[in-house]
N, C-alpha and C positions, 0 to 999 in steps of 0.2 A: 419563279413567282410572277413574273413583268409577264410572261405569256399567257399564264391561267386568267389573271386579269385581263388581260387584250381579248380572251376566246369569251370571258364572261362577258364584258362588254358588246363584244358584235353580238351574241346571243341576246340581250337584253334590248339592243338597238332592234334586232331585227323584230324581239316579239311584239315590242312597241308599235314599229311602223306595219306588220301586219294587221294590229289591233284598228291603228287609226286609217290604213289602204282598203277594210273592210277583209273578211279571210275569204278566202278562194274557195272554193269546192269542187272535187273530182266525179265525174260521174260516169260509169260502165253504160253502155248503151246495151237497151235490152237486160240489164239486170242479169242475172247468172246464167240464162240462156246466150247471152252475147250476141256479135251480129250474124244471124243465120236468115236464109230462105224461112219467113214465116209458115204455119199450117196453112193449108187454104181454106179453114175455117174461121182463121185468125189474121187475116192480111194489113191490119190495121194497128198491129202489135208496136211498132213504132212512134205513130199519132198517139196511141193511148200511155207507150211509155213517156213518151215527151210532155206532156199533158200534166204528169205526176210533180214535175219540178219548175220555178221558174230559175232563169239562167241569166246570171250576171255578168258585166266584162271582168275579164282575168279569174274565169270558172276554163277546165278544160275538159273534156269527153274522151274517153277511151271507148276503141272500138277493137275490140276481141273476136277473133276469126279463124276457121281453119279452111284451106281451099277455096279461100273467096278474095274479096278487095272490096276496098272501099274508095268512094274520090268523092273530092268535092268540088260540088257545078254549082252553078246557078243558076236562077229560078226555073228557067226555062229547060236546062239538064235535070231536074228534077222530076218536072213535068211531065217530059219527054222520054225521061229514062234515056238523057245521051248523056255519057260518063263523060263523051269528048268536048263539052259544051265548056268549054274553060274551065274544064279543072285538073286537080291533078290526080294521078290513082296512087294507092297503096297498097301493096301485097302481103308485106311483113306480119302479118297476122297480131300484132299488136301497134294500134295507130295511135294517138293521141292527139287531140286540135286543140290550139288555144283559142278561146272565145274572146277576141281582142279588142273589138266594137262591136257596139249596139248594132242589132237590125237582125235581119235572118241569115241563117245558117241551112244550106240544101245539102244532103249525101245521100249517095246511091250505091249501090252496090257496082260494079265494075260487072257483070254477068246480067247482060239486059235483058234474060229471060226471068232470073232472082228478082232483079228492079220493078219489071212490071207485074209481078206477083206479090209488092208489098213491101219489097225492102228497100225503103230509103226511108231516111230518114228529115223532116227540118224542124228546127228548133228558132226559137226569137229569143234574141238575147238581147235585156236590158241594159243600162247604164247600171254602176256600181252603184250601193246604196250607202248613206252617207247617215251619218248619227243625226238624230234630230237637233241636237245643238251647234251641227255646222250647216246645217242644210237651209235654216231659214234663219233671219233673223229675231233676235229678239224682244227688242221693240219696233215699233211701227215709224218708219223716216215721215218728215214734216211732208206735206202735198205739192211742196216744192221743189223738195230734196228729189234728186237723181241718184239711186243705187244701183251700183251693178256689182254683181256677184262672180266670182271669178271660180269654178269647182275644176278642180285637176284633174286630170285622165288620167286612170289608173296606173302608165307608162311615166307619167311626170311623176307620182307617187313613189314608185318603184326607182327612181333616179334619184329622187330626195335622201329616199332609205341609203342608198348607194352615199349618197353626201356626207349622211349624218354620222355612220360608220367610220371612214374615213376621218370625219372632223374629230368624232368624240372618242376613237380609241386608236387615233395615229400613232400619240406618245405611247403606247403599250404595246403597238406592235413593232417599233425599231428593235 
């Protein structure tokens, strides 16, 4: 009985702290065609897939491949179509990135003649978004008062959840 309670608990803790961490989203790059050498009608199939969604921290991308790689460079390896511009490659045919700060996101395909034919990919990925009732306050501080705001990274969030577990269903799971 003490463990169905313990399992409920973390379950309840966790749907919480995803509710209030904001939820995540997975996204397939390229959508069910996955990552390929685009048409060379269509070289821009990346940009326009990207285009489709905006991207939060603690969102992650799956990249789907047969015979190809993926890495990820920056700005300038994307540019350039150099895979070896600081980043790393991946072969495994199924990749996954976590989008863990804001700012941009470069990938290219590891086959620099695929690369400069269309396939890379960058995305910009915002700050987490936060409910309107934490986000600002609710009334307006006197013209003297000094506020400052304190918003968690999605990473302090995810550690809180870890706390809160812990705290509220320890007694259940000895």
């Amino acid at each position: 009985m003490a463990s169905s309670v313990g399992f409920l608990c973390i379950i309840i803790t966790m749907a919480t702290m995803n509710i209030l961490a904001g939820a995540s989203n997975q996204y397939k790059v390229g959508d069910a065609e996955g990552w390929q050498l685009p048409d060379v009608n269509n070289t821009d199939v990346y940009k326009i897939w990207a285009s489709k969604f905006t991207f939060y921290v603690g969102d992650t991308i799956v990249f789907e491949y047969k015979n190809d790689s993926v890495a990820k460079v920056d700005k300038r390896g994307y540019y350039h179509c150099n895979e070896t511009s600081h980043g790393s490659m991946f072969k495994d045919g199924h990749t996954v990135f976590l989008l863990d700060k804001s700012g941009f996101y470069y990938f290219v395909s590891g086959d620099l003649d695929h690369c400069r034919k269309g396939q890379r990919l960058m995305i910009e990925v915002k700050d987490q978004q936060l409910p309107p009732s934490i986000a600002a306050p609710s009334v307006s501080p006197r013209p003297s008062a000094a506020v400052s705001w304190f918003i968690p990274s999605f990473g302090t969030l995810k550690a809180l959840e870890a706390l809160m577990i812990v705290a509220s269903c320890g007694p259940y799971l000895a």
